[in-house]
C-alpha positions as CSV (number, residue, x, y, z in Angstrom):
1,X,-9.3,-98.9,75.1
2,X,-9.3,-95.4,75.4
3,X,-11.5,-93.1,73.4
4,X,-9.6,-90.7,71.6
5,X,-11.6,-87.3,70.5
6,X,-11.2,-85.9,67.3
7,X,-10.5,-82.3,67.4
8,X,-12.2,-80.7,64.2
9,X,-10.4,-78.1,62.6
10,X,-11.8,-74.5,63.5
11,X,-13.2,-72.4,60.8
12,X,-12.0,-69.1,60.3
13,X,-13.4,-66.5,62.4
14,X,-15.7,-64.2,60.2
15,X,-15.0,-61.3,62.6
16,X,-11.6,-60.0,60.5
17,X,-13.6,-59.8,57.3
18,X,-16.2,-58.4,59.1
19,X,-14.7,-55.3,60.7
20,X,-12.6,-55.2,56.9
21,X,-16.1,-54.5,55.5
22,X,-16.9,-51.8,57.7
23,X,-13.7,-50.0,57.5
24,X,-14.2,-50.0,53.4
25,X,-17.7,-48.8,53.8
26,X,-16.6,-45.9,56.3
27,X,-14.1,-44.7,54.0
28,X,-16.9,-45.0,51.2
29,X,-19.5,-43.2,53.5
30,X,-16.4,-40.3,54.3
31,X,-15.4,-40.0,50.7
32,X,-19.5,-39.6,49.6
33,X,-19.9,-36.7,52.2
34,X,-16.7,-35.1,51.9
35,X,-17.7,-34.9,47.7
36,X,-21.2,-33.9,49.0
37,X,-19.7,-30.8,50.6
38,X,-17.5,-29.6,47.8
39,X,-20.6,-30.0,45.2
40,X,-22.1,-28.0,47.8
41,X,-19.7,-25.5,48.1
42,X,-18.3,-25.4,44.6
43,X,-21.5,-25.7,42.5
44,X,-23.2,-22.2,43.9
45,X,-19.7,-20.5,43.9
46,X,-19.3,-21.1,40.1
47,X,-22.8,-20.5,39.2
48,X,-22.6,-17.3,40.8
49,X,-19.3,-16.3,39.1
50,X,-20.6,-16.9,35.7
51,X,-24.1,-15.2,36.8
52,X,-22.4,-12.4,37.9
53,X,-20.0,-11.9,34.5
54,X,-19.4,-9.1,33.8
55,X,-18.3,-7.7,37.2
56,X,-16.2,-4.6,35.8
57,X,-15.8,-2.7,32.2
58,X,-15.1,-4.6,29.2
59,X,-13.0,-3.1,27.0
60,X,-13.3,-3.7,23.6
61,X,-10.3,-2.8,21.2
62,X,-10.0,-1.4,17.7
63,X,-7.7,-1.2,15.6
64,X,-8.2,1.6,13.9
65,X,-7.6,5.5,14.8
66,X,-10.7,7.6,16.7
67,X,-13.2,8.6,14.1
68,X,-13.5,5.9,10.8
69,X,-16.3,4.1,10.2
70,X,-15.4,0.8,12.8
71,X,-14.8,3.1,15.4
72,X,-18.0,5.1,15.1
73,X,-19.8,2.4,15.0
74,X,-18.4,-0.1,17.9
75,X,-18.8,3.1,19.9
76,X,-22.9,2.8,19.1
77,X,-22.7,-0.8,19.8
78,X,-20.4,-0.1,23.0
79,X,-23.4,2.2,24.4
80,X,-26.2,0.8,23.4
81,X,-24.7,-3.0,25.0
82,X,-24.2,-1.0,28.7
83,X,-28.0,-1.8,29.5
84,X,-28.0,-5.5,28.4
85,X,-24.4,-6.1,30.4
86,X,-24.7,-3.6,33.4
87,X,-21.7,-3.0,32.9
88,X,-19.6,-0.1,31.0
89,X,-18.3,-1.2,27.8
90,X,-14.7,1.1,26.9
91,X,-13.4,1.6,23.2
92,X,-9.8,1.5,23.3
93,X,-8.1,2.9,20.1
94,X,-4.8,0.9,19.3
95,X,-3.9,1.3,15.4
96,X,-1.4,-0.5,13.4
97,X,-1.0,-3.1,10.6
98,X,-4.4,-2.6,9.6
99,X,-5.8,-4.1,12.7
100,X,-3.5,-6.8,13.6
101,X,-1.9,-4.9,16.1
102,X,-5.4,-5.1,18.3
103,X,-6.5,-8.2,17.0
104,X,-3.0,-10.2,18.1
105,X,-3.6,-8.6,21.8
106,X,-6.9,-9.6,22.0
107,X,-5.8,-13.2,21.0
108,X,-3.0,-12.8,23.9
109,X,-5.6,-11.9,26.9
110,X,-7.0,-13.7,29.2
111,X,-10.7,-16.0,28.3
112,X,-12.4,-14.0,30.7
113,X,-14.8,-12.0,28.6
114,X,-13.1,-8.4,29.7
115,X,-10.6,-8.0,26.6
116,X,-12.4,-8.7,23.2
117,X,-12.1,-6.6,20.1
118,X,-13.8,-5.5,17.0
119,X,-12.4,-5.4,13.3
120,X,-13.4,-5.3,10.2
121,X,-13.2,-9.5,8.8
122,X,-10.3,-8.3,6.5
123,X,-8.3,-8.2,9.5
124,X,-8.7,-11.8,9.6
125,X,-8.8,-12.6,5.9
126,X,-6.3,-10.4,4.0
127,X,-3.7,-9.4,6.5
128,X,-2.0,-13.0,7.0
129,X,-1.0,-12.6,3.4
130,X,0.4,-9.6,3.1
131,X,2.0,-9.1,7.2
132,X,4.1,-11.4,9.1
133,X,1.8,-12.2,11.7
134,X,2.9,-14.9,14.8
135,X,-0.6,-15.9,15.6
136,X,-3.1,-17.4,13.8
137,X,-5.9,-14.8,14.0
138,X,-9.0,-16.9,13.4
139,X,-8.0,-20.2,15.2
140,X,-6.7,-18.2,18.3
141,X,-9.6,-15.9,18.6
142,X,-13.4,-16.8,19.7
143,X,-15.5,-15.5,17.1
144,X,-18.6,-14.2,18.6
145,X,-20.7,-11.9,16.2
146,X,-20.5,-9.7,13.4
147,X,-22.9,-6.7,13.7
148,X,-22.9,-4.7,10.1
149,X,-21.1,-5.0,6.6
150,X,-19.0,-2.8,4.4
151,X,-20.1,-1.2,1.6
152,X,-17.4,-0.7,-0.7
153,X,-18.2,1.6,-4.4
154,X,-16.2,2.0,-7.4
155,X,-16.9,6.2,-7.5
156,X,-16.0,9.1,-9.6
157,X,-16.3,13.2,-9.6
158,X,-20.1,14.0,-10.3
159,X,-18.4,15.9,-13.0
160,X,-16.5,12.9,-14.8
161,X,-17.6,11.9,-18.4
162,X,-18.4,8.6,-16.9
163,X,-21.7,7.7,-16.2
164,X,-20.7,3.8,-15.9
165,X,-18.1,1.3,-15.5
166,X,-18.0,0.0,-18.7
167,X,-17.6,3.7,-20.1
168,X,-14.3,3.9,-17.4
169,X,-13.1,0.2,-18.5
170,X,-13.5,1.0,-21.8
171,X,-11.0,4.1,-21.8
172,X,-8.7,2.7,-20.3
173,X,-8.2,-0.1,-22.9
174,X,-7.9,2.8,-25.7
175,X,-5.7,5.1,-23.5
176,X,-3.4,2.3,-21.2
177,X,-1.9,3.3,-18.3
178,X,-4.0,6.8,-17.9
179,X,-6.7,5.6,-15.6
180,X,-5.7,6.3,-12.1
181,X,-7.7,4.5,-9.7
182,X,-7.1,5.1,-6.0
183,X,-7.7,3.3,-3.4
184,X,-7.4,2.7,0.8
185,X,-4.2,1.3,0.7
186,X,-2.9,-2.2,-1.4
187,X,-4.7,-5.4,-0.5
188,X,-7.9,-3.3,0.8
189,X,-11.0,-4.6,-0.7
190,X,-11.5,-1.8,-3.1
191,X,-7.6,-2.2,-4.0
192,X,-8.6,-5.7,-4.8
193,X,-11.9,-5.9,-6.7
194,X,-10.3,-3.3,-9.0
195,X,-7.3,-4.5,-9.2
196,X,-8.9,-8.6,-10.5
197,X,-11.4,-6.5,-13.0
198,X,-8.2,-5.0,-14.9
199,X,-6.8,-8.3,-15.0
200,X,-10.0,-9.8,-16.1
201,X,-10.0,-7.4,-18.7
202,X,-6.6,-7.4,-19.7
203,X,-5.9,-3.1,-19.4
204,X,-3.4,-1.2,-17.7
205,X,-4.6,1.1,-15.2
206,X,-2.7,3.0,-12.4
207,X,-4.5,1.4,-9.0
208,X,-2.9,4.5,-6.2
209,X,-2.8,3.5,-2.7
210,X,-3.5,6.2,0.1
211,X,-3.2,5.5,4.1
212,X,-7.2,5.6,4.1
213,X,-10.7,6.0,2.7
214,X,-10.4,10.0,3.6
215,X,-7.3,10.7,2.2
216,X,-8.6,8.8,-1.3
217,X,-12.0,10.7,-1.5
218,X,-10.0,13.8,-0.8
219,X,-7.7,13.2,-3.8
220,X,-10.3,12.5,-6.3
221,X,-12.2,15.5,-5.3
222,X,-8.7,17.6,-5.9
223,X,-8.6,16.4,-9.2
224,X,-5.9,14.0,-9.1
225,X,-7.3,10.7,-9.6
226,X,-10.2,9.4,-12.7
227,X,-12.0,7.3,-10.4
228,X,-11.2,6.0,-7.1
229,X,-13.1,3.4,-4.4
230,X,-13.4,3.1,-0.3
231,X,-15.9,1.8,1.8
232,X,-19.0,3.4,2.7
233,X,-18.0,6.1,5.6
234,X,-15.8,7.6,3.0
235,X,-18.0,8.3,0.0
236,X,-21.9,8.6,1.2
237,X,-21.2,12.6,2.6
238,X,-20.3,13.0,-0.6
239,X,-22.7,11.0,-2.8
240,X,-25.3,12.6,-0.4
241,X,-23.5,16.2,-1.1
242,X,-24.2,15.8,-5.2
243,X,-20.1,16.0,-5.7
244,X,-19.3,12.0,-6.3
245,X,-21.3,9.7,-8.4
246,X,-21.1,6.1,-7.7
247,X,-20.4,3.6,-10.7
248,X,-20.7,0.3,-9.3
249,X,-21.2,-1.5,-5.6
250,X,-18.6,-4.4,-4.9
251,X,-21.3,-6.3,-2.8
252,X,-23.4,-9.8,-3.4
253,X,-26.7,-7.9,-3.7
254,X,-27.4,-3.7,-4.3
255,X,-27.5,-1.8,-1.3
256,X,-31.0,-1.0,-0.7
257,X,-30.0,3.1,-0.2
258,X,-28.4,2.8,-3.8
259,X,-30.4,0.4,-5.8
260,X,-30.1,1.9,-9.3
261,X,-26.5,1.4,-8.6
262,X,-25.6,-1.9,-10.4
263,X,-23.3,-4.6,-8.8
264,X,-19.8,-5.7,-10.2
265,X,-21.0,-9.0,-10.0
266,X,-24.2,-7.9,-12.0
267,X,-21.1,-6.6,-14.6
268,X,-19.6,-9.7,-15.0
269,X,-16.7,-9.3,-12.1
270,X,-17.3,-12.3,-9.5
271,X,-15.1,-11.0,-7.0
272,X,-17.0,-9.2,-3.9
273,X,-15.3,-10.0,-1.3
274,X,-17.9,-9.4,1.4
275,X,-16.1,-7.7,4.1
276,X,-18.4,-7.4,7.6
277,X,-17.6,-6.1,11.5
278,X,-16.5,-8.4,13.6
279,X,-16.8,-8.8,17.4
280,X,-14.5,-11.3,18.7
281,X,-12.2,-12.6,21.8
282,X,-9.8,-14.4,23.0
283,X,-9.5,-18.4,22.1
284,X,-11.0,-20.0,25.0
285,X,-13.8,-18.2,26.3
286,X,-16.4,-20.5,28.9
287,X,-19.7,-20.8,27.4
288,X,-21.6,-18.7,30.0
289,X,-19.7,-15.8,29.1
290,X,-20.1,-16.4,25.0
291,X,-23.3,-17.0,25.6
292,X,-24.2,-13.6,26.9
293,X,-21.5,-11.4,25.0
294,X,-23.5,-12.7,21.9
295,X,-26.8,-11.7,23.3
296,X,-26.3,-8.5,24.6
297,X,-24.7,-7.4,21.3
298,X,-26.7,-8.9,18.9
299,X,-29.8,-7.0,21.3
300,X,-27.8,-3.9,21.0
301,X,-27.5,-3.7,17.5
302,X,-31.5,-4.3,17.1
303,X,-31.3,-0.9,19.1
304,X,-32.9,2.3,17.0
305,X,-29.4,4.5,17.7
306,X,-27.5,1.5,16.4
307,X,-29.5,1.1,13.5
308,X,-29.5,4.9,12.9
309,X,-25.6,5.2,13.2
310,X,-25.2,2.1,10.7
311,X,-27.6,3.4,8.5
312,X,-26.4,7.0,8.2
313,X,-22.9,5.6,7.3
314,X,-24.0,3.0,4.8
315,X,-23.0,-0.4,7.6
316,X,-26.2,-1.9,8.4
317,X,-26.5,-5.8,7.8
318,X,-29.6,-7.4,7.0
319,X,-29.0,-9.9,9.2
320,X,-25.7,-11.1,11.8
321,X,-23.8,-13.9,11.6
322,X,-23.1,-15.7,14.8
323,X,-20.3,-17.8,16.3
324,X,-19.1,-20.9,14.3
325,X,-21.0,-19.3,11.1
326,X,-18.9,-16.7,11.4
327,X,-15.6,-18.3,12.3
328,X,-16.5,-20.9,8.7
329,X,-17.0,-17.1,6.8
330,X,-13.9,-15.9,7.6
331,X,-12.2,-19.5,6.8
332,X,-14.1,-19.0,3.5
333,X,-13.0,-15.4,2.8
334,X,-9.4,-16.2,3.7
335,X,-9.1,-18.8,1.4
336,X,-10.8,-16.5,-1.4
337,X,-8.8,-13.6,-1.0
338,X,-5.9,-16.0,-0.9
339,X,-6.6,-17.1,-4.0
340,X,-6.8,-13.6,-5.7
341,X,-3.7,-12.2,-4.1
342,X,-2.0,-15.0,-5.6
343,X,-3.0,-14.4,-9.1
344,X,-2.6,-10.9,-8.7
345,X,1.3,-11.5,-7.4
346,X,1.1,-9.1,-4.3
347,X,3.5,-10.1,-1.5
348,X,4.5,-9.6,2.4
């Protein structure tokens, strides 16, 4: 009988799954150099882009004409900032709507740290209720520092009968309607304290707007106002002159160059509205470049000509307030002043 061999089933060559492995592990070993290079290449490139911000002149924009009290002092800040930057920092002037018009372009520019702007915080505050605005000024803006405060006094003619507030408040319950109070313009901060302590106390007195703190000072010096109030820039020449005598300070605390000079707050008036200069830009700016905008202004407002400037016109801050602190102090103001207009029935 013959003897049949069995023929045993191969196993399956290992060499396919072999050379499969090897191809994977190429394309593993080509995709881990390729993303070598580009770290390589791309790493240095954009640490040199943001070590090298700012490459050409930031401009920062105000909205406000040459000469008031922002302007004057940005400028300081502006010059002072050059040596921290190394770069030149340009004011550009672009009124209107009591500084919406600059804030709203500022919040339109590009997040690259060369278009930010400066303002008082009212901008951001008090101007959504009383202007149509399309943007959303806090939420599409970067809020980086604010460098000084506003000092805003309830003032009258050195020569006035009244030596206090209470004396003024007081007349004008006897005689209604024959206090004339002027003021910056309706929905200003010294529009507003003044107008909440007439409601508070139930009198009727004439509250005047005028299209600034210059033209208001230079009414009540004319003799056509009782009393009047503005921010700093407009009444210390003439507190400092001898012809104006301050009543009251609409601040938390008594500025330090006035302290004899009693608070409204201290009078029984809780409504200060603290009102501060802010630096700010567009939503959306990288870190790097925060980082350093922040730093080089805060170190230029330490700076004796900045200090001097402030101080001469009543601005200077005891202290900054930085980033996200200063984006929640605007939030809080806003919903403040909000509150206040409402009760006092002003509208857009």
């Amino acid at each position: 009988m013959a003897k049949v061999t069995k023929i045993r089933p191969c196993a399956p060559s290992a060499l396919p799954l072999r050379k499969g492995k090897e191809k994977i592990m190429k394309r593993r070993l080509a995709l881990a150099a390729v993303s070598s290079l580009l770290y390589v290449i791309l790493i240095p490139a954009l640490s040199f882009s943001q070590a090298a911000f700012p490459s050409k002149p930031i401009q920062i924009l105000i909205g406000y004409a040459p000469g008031g009290s922002t302007d004057v002092l940005i400028r300081a800040l502006a010059q002072e900032s050059k040596k921290y930057l190394g770069q030149e920092v340009v004011i550009v002037n672009k009124p209107g709507s009591a500084g919406s018009v600059a804030a709203a372009q500022v919040a339109a520019a590009s997040p690259d740290g060369y278009t930010l702007g400066a303002s008082p915080s009212s901008t951001f505050t008090v101007n959504p209720f009383l202007q149509d605005l399309q943007v959303d000024l806090i939420n599409e803006t970067t809020s980086l520092l604010s460098v000084a405060k506003f000092n805003v006094a309830v003032f009258v003619k050195n020569d006035s009968p009244f030596k206090t507030l209470k004396e003024l408040i007081e007349y004008a319950r006897q005689n209604p309607g024959k206090v004339t109070y002027g003021n910056p313009g309706v929905g200003t901060r010294p529009h507003l304290v003044m107008a909440m302590a007439a409601a508070q106390e139930q009198i009727k007195m004439n509250l005047i707007p005028f299209p600034g703190d210059g033209p208001t000072v230079t009414a009540l010096l004319g003799g056509h106002l009782t009393a009047a109030g503005c921010s700093a820039g407009g009444w210390v020449p003439h507190v400092q002159a001898g012809s104006l005598r301050l009543l009251a300070v609409a601040e938390e605390e008594r500025i330090d160059e006035y302290g004899n000079i009693p608070t409204l707050i201290e009078l029984g008036y809780p409504h200060s509205l603290p009102l501060v200069v802010a630096v700010y830009g567009p939503k959306g700016l990288p870190e790097p470049i925060t980082k350093k905008l922040v730093e080089a202004f805060d170190k230029a407002s330490k700076d004796p000509v900045f200090i001097d400037v402030a101080t001469k016109n009543s601005l200077l801050a005891k202290k900054n307030i930085f980033r996200e602190d200063l984006k929640n102090f605007l939030i809080k103001e806003k919903a403040s002043t909000g509150e206040i207009i409402q009760k006092l029935g002003l509208k857009k």
